[in-house]
C-alpha positions, 0 to 999 in steps of 0.5 A: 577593513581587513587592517582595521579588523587585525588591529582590533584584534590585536588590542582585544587579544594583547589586552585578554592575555596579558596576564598569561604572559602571551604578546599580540603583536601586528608585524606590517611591511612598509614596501610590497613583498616578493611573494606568490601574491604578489607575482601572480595578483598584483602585478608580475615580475614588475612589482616583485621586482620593486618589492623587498625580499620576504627575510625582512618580515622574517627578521622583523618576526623574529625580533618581535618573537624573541621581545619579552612578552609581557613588556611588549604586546599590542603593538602595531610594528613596522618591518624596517623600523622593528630592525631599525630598533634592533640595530639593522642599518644596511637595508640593502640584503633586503631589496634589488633596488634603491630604497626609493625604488620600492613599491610602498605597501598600500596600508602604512600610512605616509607619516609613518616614521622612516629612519634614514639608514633605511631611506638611503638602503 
């Protein structure tokens, strides 16, 4: 619910400000992230070490923040593929292990696009 919840505000908001000029955008990670959550609830050193660095959803944030905001709202991006987009081809900086290796996130669906560059990282 949570998910559906933050995509229906997502259209709502991007659609009501639209005409000020302010973006709504979702930024999801398409494997687990090494954070405080995620070490202390959802599986340990195990998990954080199958998960991705938390500087990918700083990269991708800021490349969403810094998109022209009346071209690009209400859209619902993933980490990898915004940087892909971006020009980001070396993916490893962002994990300790193979691409392969990651813990999928629990909400990007299974034919989510995946670019190549990212899948061999």
């Amino acid at each position: 619910m949570a998910k559906y919840t933050m995509s229906m505000c997502v259209l709502g908001m991007a659609e009501e400000f639209k005409d000020q000029g302010v973006a709504v955008n979702a930024l999801w990670p398409r494997t687990a992230i090494a954070t405080a959550a995620v070490q202390n609830h959802l599986g340990g050193d195990e998990i954080m070490r199958l998960s991705r660095n938390v500087d990918i959803m700083a990269d991708a944030a800021y490349t969403i923040l810094t998109k022209d905001s009346k071209s690009f709202s209400g859209n619902f991006c993933i980490d990898d593929i915004v940087l892909y987009e971006a020009g980001v081809r070396d993916f490893t900086k962002y994990a300790n292990v193979p691409f392969a290796e990651l813990m999928p996130d629990f909400f990007v669906p299974d034919n989510t696009p995946l670019p190549d560059e990212v899948k061999n990282s």
